[in-house]
C-alpha positions, 0 to 999 in steps of 0.5 A, spaced: 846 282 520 849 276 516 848 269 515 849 264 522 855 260 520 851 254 522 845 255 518 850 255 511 847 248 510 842 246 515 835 247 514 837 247 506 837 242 500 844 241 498 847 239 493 852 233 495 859 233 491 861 229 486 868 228 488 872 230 493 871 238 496 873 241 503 870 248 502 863 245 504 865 245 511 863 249 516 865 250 523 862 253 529 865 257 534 864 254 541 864 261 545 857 263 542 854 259 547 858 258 552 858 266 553 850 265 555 852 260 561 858 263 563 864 258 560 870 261 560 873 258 554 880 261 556 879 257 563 875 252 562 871 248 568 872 241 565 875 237 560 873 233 555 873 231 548 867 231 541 867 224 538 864 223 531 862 216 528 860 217 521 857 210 519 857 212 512 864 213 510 866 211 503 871 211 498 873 208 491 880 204 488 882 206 482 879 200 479 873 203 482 871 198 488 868 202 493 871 201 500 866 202 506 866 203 513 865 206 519 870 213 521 871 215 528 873 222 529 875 225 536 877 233 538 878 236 544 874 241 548 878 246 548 878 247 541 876 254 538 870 251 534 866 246 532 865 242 526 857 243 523 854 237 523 851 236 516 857 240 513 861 234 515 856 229 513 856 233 506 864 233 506 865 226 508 860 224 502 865 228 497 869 221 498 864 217 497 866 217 487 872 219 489 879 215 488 884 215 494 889 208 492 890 203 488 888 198 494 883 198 499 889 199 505 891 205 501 885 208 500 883 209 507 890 210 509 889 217 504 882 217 506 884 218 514 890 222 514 886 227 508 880 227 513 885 228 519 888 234 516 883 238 513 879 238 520 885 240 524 887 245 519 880 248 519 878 247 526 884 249 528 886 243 533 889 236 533 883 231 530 884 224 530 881 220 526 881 212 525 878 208 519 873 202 522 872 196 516 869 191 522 875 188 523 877 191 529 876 189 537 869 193 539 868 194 547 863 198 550 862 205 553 860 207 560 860 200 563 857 200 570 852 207 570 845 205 573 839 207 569 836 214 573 828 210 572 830 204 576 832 210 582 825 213 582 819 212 582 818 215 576 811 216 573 810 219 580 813 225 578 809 231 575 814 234 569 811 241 568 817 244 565 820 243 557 825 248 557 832 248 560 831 250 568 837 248 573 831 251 579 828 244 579 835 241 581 835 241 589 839 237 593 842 238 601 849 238 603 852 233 608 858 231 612 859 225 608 861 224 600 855 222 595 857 218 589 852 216 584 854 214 577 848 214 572 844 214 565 838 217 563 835 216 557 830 220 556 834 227 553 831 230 547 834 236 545 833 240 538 838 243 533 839 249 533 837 252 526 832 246 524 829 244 530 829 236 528 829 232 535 835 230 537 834 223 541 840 221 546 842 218 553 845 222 558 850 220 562 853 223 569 858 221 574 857 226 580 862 225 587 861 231 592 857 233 598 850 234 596 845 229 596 842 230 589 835 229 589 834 223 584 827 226 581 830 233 581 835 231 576 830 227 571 826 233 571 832 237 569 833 233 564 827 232 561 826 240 561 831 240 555 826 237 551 824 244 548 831 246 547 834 248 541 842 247 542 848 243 539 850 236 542 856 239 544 852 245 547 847 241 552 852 236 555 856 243 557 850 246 560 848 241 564 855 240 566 856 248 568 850 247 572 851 242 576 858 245 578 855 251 580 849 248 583 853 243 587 860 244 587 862 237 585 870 234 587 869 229 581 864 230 575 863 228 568 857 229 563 857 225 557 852 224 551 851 217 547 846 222 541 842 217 536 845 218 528 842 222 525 843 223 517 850 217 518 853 220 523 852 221 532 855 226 536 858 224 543 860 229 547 863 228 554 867 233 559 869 231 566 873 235 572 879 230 570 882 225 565 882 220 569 874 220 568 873 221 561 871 214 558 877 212 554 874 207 548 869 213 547 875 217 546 880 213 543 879 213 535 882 206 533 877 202 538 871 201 535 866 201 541 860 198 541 853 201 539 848 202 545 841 200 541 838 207 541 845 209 536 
């Protein structure tokens, strides 16, 4: 059996390049996990957007000024494959000697449209790409969810399980809509092929008939603790379970994860558009970081 396409880099010392190079890209495909969880990719239950921020970006004029910033990065769900994260990082660090303009406009206007259209064609999917150098207007994300710990009593609660275990989310159906619009911030995952922590804050507006068990959702999360998934891939399983478990009239998943190596990973997927925050998922809007980011 080969080499997993998403251990090309991760887990290894790598050589970064020197000037400008795709080829060090690495692209995953989403059906390897989805399969495991019963997600149609033909038929997909949500939709929902990746958002990358790469706060290292960086390029050089042609008299050698280094242009830095910020670059937001935004492709769909439906997309066939993702990118692997530390090939993007050693890609987007190509830049960093390599000359792209005469000025700084210039050279991150190159920059942007030769990122946009290396990842789109290798992807093969529509990413949009936005420039940030801290000029530009900020907003926050996900305004108005309520911290899960403040609902509970939250160190009452006997946490027994560390990996994944939809069993522990209960709730009672009723003859009345539940509404709940919250964040935890106690999600720890892990990468799939090195293992390192990935820390993150999750964030779930759920609409429906059940009542779901405030402490039962925390359990839930907390058990990702042990899990070894991409960004992408836990947002979607937690998504995929409360939809089978509870079927929801209005759902949304979505993740802030922390920076890891320049760059954060911040999945969200949703019953319909209208749910899906927009300054997440708008590249040129340069969103407000939440502390842990």
């Amino acid at each position: 059996m080969g080499q997993l396409p998403e251990a090309t880099h991760l887990g290894k010392v790598s050589k970064y390049p020197q000037q400008y190079d795709k080829t060090v890209l690495v692209r995953v495909d989403r059906y390897d996990n989805r399969k495991d969880y019963n997600i149609d990719s033909d038929n997909l239950p949500f939709i929902g957007y990746d958002t990358w921020h790469g706060y290292e970006a960086s390029c050089m004029t042609s008299k050698g000024l280094p242009v830095v910033g910020m670059l937001k990065i935004v492709y769909p769900s439906s997309s066939k494959y993702i990118v692997e994260s530390k090939s993007l990082k050693l890609y987007l660090n190509s830049f960093n000697m390599t000359v792209m303009g005469n000025t700084i406009d210039e050279a991150v206007v190159k920059a942007t449209q030769t990122i946009e259209q290396d990842l789109s064609d290798y992807l093969q999917t529509r990413v949009r790409a936005y420039w940030h150098r801290g000029t530009q207007s900020s907003d926050h994300v996900f305004r108005n969810y309520v911290n899960i710990t403040y609902q509970t009593d939250i160190e009452s609660i006997e946490f027994k399980h560390y990996n994944e275990s939809p069993n522990i989310l209960t709730g009672n159906k009723e003859d009345r809509q539940y509404s709940k619009k919250i964040y935890c911030e106690l999600l720890r995952s892990n990468c799939k092929v090195t293992s390192q922590p990935d820390w993150g804050t999750l964030f779930i507006y759920y609409n429906g008939l059940y009542d779901i068990q405030v402490d039962s959702l925390v359990k839930y999360i907390v058990s990702f603790r042990n899990e070894n998934h991409f960004h992408e891939e836990v947002v979607e399983m937690v998504y995929k379970r409360l939809y089978d478990r509870f079927e929801p009239h209005d759902l949304l998943v979505g993740a802030i994860y922390t920076r890891r190596g320049g760059i954060d990973i911040c999945p969200q997927r949703a019953t319909s558009s209208d749910l899906l925050d927009m300054n997440l998922m708008t590249p040129d809007i340069q969103t407000i970081k939440l502390y842990r980011q």
